[in-house]
VOGU-3710 file (C-alpha; in Angstrom, 3 decimals, decimal comma):
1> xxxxxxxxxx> -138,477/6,624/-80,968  -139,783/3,972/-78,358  -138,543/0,489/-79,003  -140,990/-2,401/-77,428  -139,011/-5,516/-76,559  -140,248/-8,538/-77,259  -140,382/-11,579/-74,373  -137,265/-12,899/-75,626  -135,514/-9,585/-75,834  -137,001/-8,735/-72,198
11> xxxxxxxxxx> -135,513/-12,132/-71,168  -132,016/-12,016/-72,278  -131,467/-8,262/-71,169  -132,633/-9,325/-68,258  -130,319/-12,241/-66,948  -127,810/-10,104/-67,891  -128,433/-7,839/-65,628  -128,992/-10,170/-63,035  -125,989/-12,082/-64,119  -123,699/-9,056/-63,638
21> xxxxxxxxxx> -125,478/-8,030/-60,103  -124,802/-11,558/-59,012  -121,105/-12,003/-60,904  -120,121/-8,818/-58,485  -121,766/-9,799/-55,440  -119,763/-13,063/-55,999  -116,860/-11,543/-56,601  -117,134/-9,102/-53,837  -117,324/-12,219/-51,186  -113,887/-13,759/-52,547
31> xxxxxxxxxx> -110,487/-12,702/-50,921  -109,956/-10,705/-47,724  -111,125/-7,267/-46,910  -107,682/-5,233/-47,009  -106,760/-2,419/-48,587  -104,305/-3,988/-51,243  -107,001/-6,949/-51,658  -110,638/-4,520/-52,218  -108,507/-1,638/-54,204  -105,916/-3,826/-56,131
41> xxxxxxxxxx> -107,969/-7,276/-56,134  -104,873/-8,932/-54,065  -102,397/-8,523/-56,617  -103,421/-11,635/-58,566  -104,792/-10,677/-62,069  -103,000/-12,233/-65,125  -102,876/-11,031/-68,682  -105,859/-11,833/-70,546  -108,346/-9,956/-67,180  -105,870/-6,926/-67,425
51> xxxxxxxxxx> -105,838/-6,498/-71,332  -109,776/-7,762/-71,254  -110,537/-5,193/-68,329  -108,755/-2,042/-69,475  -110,740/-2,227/-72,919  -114,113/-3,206/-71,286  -113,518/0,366/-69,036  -112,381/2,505/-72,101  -115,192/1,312/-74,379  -118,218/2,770/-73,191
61> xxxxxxxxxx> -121,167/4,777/-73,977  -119,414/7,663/-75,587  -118,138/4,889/-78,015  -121,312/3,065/-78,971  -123,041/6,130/-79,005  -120,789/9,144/-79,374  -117,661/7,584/-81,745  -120,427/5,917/-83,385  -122,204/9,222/-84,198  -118,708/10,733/-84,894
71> xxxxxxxxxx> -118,168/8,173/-87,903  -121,517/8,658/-89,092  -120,788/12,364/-89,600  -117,205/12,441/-89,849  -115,835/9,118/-91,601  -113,447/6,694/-91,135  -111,441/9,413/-88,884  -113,431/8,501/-86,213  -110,802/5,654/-85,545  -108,250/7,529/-85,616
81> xxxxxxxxxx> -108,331/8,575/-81,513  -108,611/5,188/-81,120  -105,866/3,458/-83,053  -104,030/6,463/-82,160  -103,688/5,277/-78,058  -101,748/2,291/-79,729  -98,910/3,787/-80,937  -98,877/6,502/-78,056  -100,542/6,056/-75,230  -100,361/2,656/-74,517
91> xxxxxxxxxx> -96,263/2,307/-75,907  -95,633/5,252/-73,308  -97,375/2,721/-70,315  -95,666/-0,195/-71,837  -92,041/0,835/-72,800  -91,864/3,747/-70,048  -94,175/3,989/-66,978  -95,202/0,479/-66,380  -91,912/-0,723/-64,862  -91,803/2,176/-62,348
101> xxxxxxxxxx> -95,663/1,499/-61,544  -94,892/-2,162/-60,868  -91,655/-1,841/-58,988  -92,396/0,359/-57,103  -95,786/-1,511/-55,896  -98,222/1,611/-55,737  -101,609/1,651/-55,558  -101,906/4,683/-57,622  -100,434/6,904/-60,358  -100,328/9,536/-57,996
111> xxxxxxxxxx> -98,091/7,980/-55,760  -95,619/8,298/-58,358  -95,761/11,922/-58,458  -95,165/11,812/-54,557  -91,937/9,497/-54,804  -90,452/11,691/-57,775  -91,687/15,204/-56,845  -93,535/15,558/-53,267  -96,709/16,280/-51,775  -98,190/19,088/-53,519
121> xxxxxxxxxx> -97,770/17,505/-56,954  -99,615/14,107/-55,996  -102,159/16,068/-54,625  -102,727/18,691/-57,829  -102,737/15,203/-59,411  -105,516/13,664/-57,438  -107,623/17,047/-58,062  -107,238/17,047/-61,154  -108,154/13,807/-62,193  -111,092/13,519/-59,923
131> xxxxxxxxxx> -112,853/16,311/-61,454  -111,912/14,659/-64,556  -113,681/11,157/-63,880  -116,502/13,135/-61,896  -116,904/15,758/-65,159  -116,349/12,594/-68,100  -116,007/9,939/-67,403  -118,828/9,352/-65,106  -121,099/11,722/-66,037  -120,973/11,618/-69,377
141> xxxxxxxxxx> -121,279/7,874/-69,566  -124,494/8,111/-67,649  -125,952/10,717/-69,716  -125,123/8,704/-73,073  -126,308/5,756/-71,500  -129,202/7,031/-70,603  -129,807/9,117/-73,462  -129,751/5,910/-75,357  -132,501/4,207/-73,210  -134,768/6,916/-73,266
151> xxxxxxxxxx> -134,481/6,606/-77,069  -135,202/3,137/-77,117  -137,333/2,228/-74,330  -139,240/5,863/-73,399  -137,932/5,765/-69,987  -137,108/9,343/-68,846  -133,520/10,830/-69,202  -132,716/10,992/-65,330  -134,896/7,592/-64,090  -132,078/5,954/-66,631
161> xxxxxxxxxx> -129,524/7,801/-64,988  -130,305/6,756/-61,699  -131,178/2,941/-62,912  -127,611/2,636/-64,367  -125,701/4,360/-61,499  -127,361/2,387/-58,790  -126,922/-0,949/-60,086  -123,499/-1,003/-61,026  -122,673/1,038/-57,280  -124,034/-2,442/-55,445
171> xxxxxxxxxx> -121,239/-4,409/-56,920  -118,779/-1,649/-57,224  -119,163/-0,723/-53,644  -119,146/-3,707/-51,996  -116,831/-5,653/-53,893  -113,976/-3,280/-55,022  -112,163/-3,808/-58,018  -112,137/-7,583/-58,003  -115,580/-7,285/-58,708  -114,966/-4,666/-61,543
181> xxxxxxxxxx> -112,451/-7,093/-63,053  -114,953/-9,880/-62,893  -118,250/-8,053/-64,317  -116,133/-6,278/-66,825  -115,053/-9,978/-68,276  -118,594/-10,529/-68,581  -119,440/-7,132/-70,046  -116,648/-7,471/-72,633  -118,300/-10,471/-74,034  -121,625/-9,068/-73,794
191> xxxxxxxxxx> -120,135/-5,796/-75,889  -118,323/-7,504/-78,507  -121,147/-10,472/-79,134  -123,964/-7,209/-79,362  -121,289/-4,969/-81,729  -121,278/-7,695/-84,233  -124,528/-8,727/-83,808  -125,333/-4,613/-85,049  -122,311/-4,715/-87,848  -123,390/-7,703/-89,224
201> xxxxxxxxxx> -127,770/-6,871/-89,359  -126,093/-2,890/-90,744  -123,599/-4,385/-93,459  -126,112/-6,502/-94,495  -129,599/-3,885/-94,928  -126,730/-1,648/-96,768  -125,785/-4,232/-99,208  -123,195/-6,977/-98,108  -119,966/-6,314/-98,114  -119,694/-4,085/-101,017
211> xxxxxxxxxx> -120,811/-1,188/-99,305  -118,167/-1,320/-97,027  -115,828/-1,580/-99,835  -117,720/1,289/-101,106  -116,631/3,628/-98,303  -113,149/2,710/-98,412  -111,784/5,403/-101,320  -113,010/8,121/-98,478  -111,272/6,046/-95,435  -108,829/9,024/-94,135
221> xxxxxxxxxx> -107,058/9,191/-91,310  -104,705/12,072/-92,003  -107,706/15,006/-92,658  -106,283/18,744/-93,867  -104,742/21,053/-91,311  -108,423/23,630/-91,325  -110,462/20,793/-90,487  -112,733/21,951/-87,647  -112,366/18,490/-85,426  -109,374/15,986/-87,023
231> xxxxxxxxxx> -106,866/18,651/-88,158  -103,276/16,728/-89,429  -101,761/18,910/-86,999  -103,715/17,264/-83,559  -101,019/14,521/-83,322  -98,352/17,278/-83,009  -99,719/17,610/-79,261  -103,399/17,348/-78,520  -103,859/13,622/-79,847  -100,240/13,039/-77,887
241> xxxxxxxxxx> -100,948/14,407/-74,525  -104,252/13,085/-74,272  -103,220/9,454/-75,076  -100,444/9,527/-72,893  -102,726/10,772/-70,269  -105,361/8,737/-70,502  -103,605/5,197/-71,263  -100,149/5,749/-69,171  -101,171/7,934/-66,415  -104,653/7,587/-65,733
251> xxxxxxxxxx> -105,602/5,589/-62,940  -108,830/4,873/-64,251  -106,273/2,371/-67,044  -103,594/1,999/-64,763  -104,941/0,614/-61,460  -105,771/-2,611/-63,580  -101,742/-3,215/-64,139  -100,820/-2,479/-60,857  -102,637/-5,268/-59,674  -100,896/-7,730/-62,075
261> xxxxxxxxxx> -99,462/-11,072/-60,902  -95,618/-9,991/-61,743  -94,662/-7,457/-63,926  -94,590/-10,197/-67,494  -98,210/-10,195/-67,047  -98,502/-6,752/-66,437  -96,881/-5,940/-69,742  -98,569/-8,776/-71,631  -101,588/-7,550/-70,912  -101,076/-3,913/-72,070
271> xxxxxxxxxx> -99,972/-5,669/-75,779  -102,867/-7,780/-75,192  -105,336/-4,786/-74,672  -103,483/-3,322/-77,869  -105,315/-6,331/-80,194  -108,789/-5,410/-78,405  -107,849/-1,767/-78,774  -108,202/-2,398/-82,607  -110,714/-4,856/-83,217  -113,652/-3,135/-81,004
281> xxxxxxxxxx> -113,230/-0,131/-82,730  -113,399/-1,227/-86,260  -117,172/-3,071/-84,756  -118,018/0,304/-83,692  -117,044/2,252/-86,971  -117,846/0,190/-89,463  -121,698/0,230/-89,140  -121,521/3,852/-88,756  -119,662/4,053/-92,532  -122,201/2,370/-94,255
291> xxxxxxxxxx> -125,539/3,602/-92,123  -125,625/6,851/-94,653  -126,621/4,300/-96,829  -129,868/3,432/-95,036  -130,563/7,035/-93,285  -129,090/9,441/-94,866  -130,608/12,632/-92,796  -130,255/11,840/-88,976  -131,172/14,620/-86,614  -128,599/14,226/-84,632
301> xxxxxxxxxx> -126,029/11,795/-85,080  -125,667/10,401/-81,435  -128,997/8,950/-82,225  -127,100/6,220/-85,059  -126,845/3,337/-82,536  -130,462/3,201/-81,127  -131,729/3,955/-84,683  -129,805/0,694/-86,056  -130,975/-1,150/-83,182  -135,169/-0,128/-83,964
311> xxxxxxxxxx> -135,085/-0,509/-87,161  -132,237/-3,186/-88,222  -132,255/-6,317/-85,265  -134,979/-8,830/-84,801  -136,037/-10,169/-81,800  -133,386/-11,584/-79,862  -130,674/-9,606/-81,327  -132,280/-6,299/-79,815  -132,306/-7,551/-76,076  -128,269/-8,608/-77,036
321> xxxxxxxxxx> -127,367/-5,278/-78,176  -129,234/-3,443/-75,216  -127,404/-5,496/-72,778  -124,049/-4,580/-74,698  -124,986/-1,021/-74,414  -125,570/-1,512/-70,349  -122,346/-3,761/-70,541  -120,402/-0,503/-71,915  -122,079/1,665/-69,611  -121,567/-0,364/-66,653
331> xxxxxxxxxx> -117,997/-1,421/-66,833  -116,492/2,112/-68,010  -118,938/3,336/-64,790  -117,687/0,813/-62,256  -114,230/1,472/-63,032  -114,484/4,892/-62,809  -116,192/5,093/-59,465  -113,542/2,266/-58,293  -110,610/4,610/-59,476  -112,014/7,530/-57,865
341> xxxxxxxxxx> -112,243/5,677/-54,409  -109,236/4,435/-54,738  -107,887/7,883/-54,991  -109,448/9,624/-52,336  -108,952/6,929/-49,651  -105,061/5,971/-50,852  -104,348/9,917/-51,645  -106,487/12,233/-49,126  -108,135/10,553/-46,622  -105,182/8,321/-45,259
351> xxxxxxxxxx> -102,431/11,234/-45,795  -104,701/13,735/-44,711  -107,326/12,874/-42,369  -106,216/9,285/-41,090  -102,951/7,983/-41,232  -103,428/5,761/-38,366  -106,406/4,256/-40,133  -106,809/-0,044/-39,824  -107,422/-1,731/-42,896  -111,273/-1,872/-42,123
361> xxxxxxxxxx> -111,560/1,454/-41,634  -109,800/2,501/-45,125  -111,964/-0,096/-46,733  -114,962/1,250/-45,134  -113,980/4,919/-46,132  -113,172/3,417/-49,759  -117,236/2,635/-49,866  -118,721/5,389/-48,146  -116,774/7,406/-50,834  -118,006/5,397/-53,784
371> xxxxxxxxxx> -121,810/6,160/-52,983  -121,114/10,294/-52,322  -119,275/9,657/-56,093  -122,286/8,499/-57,433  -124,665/10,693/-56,077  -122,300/13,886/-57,477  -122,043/11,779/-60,975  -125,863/11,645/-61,498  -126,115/15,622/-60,382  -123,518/16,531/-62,695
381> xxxxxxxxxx> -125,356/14,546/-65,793  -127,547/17,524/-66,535  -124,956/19,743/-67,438  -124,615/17,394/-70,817  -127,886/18,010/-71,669  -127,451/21,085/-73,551  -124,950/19,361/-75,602  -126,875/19,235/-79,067  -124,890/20,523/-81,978  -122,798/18,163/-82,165
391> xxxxxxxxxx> -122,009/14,326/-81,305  -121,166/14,328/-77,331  -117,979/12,337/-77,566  -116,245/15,767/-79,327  -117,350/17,893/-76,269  -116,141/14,770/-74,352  -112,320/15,341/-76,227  -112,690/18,742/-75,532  -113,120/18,094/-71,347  -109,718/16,090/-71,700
401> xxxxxxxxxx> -108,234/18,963/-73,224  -108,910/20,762/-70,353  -107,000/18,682/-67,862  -104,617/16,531/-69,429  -101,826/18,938/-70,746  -100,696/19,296/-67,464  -100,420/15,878/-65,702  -99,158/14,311/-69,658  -96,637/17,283/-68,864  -95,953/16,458/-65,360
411> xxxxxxxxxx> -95,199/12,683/-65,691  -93,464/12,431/-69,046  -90,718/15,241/-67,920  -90,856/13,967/-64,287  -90,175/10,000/-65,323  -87,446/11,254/-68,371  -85,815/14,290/-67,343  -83,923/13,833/-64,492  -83,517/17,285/-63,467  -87,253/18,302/-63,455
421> xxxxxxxxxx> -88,247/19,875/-59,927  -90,977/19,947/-57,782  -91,661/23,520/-58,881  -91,988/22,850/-62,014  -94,014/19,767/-61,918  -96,745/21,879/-59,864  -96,222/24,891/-62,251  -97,297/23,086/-65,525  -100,193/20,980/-63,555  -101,067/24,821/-62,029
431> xxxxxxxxxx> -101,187/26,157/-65,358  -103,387/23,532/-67,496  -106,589/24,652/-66,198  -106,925/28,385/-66,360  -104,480/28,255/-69,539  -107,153/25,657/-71,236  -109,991/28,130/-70,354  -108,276/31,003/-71,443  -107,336/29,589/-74,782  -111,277/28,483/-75,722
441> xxxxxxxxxx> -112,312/31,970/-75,006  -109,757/33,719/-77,344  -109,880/31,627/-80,265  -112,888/29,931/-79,725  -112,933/28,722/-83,672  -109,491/27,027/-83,490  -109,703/23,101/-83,298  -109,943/22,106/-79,532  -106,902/19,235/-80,356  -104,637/22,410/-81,392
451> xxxxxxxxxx> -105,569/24,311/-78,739  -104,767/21,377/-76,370  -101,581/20,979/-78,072  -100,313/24,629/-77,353  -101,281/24,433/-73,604  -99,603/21,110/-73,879  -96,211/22,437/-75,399  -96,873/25,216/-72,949  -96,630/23,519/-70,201  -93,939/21,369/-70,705
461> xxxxxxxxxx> -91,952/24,933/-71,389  -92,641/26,471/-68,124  -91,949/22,640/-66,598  -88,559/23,075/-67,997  -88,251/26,882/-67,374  -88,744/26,322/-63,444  -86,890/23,613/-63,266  -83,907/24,900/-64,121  -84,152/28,082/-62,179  -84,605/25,528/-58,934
471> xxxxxxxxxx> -83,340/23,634/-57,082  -82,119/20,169/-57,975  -83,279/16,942/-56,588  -80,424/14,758/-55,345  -79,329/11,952/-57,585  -79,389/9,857/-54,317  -83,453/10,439/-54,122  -84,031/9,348/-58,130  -82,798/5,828/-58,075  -85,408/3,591/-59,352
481> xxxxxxxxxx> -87,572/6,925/-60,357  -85,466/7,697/-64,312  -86,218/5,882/-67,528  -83,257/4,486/-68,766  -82,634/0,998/-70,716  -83,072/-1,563/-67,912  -86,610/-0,138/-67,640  -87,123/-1,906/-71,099  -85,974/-5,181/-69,888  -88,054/-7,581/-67,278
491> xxxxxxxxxx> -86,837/-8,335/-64,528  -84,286/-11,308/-64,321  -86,461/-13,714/-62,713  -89,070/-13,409/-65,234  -86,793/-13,580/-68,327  -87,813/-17,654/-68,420  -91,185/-16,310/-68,588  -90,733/-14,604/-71,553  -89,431/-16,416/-74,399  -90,354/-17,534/-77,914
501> xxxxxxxxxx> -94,563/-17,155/-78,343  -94,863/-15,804/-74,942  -92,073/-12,833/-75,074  -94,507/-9,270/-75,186  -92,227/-7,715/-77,763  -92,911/-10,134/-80,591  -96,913/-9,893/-80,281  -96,372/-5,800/-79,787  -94,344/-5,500/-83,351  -97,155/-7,593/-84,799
511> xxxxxxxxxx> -100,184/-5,481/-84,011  -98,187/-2,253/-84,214  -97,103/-2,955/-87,882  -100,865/-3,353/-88,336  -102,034/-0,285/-86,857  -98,849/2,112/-89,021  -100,177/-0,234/-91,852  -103,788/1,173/-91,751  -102,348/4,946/-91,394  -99,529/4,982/-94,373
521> xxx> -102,136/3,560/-96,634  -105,502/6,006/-95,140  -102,939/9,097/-94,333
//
């Protein structure tokens, strides 16, 4: 498949690509260079850039190409992981981690684990979720990306690779996550214009609307307890501990609320990311429902999206889409690297190697370790290469499953059970890895979301079992660190802030009741 743009396509892909080089070099000129103002933008962002940004980072690559493939070969299920974030992941960062983020005025999620646990645990934190962004989030993106270029446009696998990481690493760099909040407004645009631009050129080559009415008697959300990939059973833990993970303790999401204007925005922006959280989707998976319709024997089902694209859009539309496939790419790439420096200046190198270190010098440090991040990203892309059987974005679930059960383990027992130790915090993040490993090569044919879920429930066991056979923390040391019910309320002087249309609760019913809506009717 080689796609050959047209002028006009060639034209609009590429000021967007200069408009998002010179958005972040704009962006990365604005504000002082400290560390609260290049790592947490100054503390300034309101609602609509945190719910707008978190959504432009999650939706990426392994969505337009991966979920997309998913739904072509799996259904309306597809969704499902990411409707599913609603009603966990992103309640447990509204209703019981945000406050104690905010608060407490970190810079990362690790620091939590620090304040509430000690040393060791922040740092089994930070390694973890490292190799997680290096392993997934980066690489994979890059290789989808990439993959989907090469499809389209001939260019080779790896030059793609490169192309993408090395653009969006001049802005991320040198701007820090200011400019990531500022492209990814962009990008989100971009993504959402180019997604219906596709949905609306697919529904319409499949038949109008009927064919999506077509689809809907085999819409299910809820599939049978021996299904391979989507067993019923994967919200009993797998589905659970990997939303909480990624949405509430990730700081990949998280680093994007902690640099909210006051805590109101903070939490209207989560509810507003909710809304975006189930609109993109639905532009992702509904082309994908009714594309069996047009070609009905795909290869390999990653391919969908740049199939649609060469065969359904007309010039104009195609240069759109491909610059909401870079838009994907880029902003779920840029936050990523921006996390991950974030982490290892704020985490290791200050605790570790300079805690004398001037703001300049952390700052400096910050980009030094954002092009070394890159460089290990674009080396680690060729281990997805062999991924071929079937659609990337399950092997991508699968990665998750090999980190998360721990730190979902770690935080939600640390933040709700007072009398959770050190020991036992390190003991379940300890255990996640090797436990993960061992389970895949023992019963290799048992759905990776069940397996997740018993080194999940696992876990949180030997949490517990440590923790009581150690040592207490003093009550003295937890104040501020417990959920309890004031962590529901805002604070008093934002109370004003918060009534009638612009109280967070009301707007959070509303698209909640949508989202259990879609599942008792699809279960």
């Amino acid at each position: 498949m080689n796609l050959n743009l047209t002028l006009l396509d060639a034209v609009i892909f590429g000021v967007y690509i200069l408009g998002v080089i010179g958005l972040g070099i704009y962006a990365s000129r604005k504000g002082q260079q400290t560390k609260r103002d290049y790592f947490l933008a100054g503390d300034k962002l309101p609602w609509w850039m945190i719910g707008g940004s978190i959504i432009a980072a999650n939706i990426s690559s392994h969505h337009l190409v991966g979920a997309m493939g998913v739904a072509y070969s799996r259904g309306f299920v597809a969704i499902a992981m990411e409707w599913g974030a609603i009603l966990m992941g992103f309640n447990a960062l509204l209703w019981i981690f945000l406050p104690f983020y905010i608060r407490n005025g970190f810079y990362t999620v690790p620091e939590f684990l620090e304040k509430r646990f000690g040393t060791a645990a922040r740092t089994t934190y930070a390694g973890l979720i490292l190799l997680t962004y290096v392993l997934v989030e980066i690489s994979a993106v890059l290789y989808l990306g990439a993959l989907s270029l090469h499809s389209l446009l001939g260019i080779s696998v790896m030059t793609s690779v490169i192309i993408l990481a090395v653009i969006t690493g001049i802005y991320t760099i040198a701007g820090g996550l200011r400019a990531v909040i500022y492209t990814e407004m962009l990008q989100l645009i971009v993504l959402v214009m180019g997604g219906i631009a596709l949905t609306i050129a697919t529904v319409n080559a499949a038949g109008g609307v009927s064919a999506i009415t077509d689809t809907v008697k085999d819409w299910d959300l809820i599939l049978p307890a021996n299904d391979q990939d989507f067993p019923w059973t994967m919200y009993l833990g797998g589905v659970l501990c990997i939303s909480v993970f990624y949405c509430a303790t990730n700081q990949f999401i998280v680093q994007r609320v902690l640099a909210a204007k006051n805590e109101w925005h903070a939490r209207m922006g989560v509810v507003f990311g909710d809304y975006l959280k189930f609109l993109v989707p639905i532009i992702i998976t509904v082309p994908a429902l009714v594309a069996p319709k047009l070609f009905p024997n795909l290869e390999k089902p990653d391919l969908l999206f740049p199939t649609l694209v060469e065969k359904l859009l007309p010039s104009g539309l195609v240069g759109l889409v491909m610059a909401g496939l870079i838009a994907a790419v880029m902003s779920h790439l840029s936050g990523a690297i921006n996390s991950c420096t974030t982490i290892l200046t704020v985490d290791i190198y200050l605790p570790y190697f300079r805690k004398k270190a001037t703001e300049a010098e952390a700052v400096r440090f910050g980009r030094i370790a954002g092009a070394v991040i890159i460089v290990i990203g674009i080396l680690c892309t060729g281990l997805f290469l062999t991924h071929s059987k079937k659609p990337i974005f399950l092997y991508l679930m699968n990665a998750y499953g090999l980190f998360t059960p721990g730190i979902a383990a770690m935080f939600l027992l640390g933040i709700l059970w007072k009398r959770t130790t050190h020991a036992g915090a390190l003991a379940a993040g300890i255990l996640t890895i090797p436990m993960s490993i061992a389970m895949e090569i023992i019963f290799p044919s048992m759905p990776f979301f069940n397996r997740t879920g018993i080194v999940f429930w696992s876990c949180i066991a030997l949490c517990v079992a440590v923790s009581l056979v150690t040592k207490p923390v003093p009550e003295a040391e937890l104040k501020g660190l417990i959920w309890n019910r004031d962590s529901l309320k805002l604070p008093p002087d934002l109370l004003q802030q918060s009534r009638g249309l612009r109280n967070p609760t009301l707007w959070w019913g509303l698209i909640t009741a949508v989202v259990l809506y879609f599942y008792i009717v699809y279960a």
